[in-house]
Structures are given as structure tokens and as C-alpha cells.
C-alpha positions in Angstrom: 18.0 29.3 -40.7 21.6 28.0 -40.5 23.2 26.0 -43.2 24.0 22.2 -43.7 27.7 22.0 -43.6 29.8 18.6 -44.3 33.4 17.3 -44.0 34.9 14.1 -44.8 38.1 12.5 -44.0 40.0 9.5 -45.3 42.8 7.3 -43.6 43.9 4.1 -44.5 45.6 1.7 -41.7 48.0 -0.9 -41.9 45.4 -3.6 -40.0 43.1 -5.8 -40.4 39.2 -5.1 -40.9 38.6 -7.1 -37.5 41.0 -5.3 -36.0 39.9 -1.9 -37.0 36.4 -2.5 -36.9 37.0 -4.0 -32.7 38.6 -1.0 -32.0 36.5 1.9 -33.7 33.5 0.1 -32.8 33.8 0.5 -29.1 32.1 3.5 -27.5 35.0 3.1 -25.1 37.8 3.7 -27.5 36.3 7.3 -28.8 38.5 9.0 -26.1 41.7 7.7 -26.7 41.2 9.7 -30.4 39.7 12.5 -29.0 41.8 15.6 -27.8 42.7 15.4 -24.0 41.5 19.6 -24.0 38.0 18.2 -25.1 37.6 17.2 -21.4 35.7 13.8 -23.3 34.3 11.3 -21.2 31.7 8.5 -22.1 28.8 9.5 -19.0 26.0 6.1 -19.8 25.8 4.2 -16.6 26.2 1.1 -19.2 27.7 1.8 -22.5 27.9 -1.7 -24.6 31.4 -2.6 -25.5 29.5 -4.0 -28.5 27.5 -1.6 -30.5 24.4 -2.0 -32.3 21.8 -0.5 -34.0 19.6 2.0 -31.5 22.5 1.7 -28.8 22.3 5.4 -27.2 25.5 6.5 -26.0 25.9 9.5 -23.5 29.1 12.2 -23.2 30.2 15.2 -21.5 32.5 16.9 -23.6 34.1 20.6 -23.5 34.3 21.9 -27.2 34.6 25.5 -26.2 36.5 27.4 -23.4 36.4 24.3 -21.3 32.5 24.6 -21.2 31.3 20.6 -20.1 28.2 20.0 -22.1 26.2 16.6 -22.4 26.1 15.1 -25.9 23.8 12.2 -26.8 24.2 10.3 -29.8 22.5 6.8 -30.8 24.1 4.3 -33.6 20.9 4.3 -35.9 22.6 2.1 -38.9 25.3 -0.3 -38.2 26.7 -2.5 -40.7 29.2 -4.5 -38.9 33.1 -5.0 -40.4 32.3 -1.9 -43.3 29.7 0.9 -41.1 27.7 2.4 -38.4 26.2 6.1 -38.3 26.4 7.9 -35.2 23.3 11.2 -35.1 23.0 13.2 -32.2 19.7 13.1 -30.0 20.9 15.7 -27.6 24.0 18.3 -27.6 25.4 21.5 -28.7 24.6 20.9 -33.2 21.4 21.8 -34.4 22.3 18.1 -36.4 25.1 16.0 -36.2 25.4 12.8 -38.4 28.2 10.9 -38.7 28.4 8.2 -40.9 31.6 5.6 -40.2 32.6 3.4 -43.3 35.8 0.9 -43.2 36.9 -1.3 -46.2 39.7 -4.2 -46.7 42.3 -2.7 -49.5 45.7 -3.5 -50.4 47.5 -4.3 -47.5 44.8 -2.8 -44.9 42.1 -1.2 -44.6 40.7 2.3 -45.6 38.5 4.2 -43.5 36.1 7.1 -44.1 34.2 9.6 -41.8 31.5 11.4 -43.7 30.1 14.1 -40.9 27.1 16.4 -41.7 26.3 19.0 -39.5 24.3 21.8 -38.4 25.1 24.7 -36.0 22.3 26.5 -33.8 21.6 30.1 -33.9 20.9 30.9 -37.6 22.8 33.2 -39.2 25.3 33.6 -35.6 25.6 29.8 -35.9 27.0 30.6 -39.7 29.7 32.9 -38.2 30.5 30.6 -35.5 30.8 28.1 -38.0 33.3 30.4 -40.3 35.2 31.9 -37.4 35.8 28.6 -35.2 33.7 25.4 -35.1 35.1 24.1 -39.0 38.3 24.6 -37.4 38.0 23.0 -34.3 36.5 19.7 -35.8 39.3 19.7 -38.1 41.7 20.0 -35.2 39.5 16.9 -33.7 40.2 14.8 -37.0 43.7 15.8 -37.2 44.5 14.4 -33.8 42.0 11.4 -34.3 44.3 10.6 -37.6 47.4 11.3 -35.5 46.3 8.7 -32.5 44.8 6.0 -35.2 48.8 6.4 -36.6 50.1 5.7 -33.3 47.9 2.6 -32.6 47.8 0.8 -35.7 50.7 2.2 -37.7 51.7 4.6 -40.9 50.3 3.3 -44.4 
């Protein structure tokens, strides 16, 4: 049995909470922060621009070796202007849950990604984890900070 692994990240931005929360909100928006070599693309025939609790949101994405693979998440929780948690129902974690939080502080707001995750395969998952996937969704975080930078501005 593979292991429960979790990262968190923390960012704060030089906006508003409307602002923030319009933009990171939209299913639409996740592939402007997500690496172009991801090959990401938002695959429901109707995504919502407006997200809500039970809203099930499709992708093809290429984490590894430009291999496309469907991923399907649904927003289970949403809180709207301070969270939402994204899990996986379908894709290439044994779990994936991603829990989105945003709060007003001095002049802006911060934002925190709490991601718990599980990779197939037992003990092989465990190496894969070690050898590349912690790295790869680091590399994914560090260009997500990077593009939230570009859009909204330093802190």
C-alpha cells in the first residue's frame, strides 16, 4: 500500500478577494497557470464559468513523457470568496485532494493550496513518488506562482 503524501504552498497577491477569487475560480483559467509541456486542456463539453459544489470538471493532461491522460475532478466543497476543494474521480493518483483557501490581508490577499495525494502502484508508486512525481508538482506550483505574479503582480 502506497503512502499519503501532502504539499502546501503559500502566495500572497497584490488584489482584491473578488478579483482573485473570479479568476481562480474559473475552470477556464487553470491552464493559463499550468505548464504549456503539461499539454493541459479543459475536455467537458460544458464546463461552468461559475463553479459550485458537485461541478465535475474533465481534462486531458500529459504529466509524463508527453503521455495525454484524462483527469476528472469534481469541486465537492466550495466556499465562495475564501475556498473550494477540488478531489479527483478519475485520473493517474490513487487520491488527489486539493483544498483551495484565499483570505483578505494587508494590502491583498493570501492564498493557500493544501494538496494530498496518493500515487498507484504500492511500493513502485513510493519510488515514483521519490524519484519524480514530488518534483514534477513542485515544478507545477513554481510556474503556477510565477504566472499568478505575472497576472496580478509581486507582493
Amino acid at each position: 500500500m502506497s503512502q499519503l503524501y501532502s504539499f502546501q504552498t503559500i502566495q500572497k497577491i497584490p488584489a482584491p478577494v473578488d478579483k482573485v477569487w473570479q479568476f481562480i475560480s474559473s475552470p477556464f483559467n487553470l491552464k493559463i497557470i499550468t505548464p504549456p509541456s503539461m499539454g493541459f486542456e479543459v475536455n467537458t463539453d460544458t464546463p461552468s464559468d461559475v463553479m459550485y459544489a458537485g461541478l465535475i470538471i474533465a481534462y486531458k493532461v500529459s504529466p509524463v513523457l508527453g503521455i495525454k491522460m484524462n483527469w476528472v475532478t469534481e469541486i465537492t466543497h466550495i466556499k465562495e470568496r475564501e475556498y473550494f476543494v477540488d478531489e479527483q474521480r478519475f485520473g493517474p493518483y490513487a487520491l488527489w485532494h486539493h483544498k483551495h483557501f484565499i483570505r483578505q490581508i494587508d494590502r491583498g490577499v493570501e492564498m493557500v493550496d493544501i494538496v494530498h495525494y496518493k500515487i498507484p502502484f504500492g511500493i513502485l508508486g513510493d519510488v515514483a513518488n521519490a524519484l519524480i512525481v514530488k518534483y514534477k508538482l513542485k515544478e507545477i506550483f513554481d510556474y503556477r506562482f510565477k504566472k499568478v505574479e505575472e497576472i496580478f503582480g509581486k507582493y
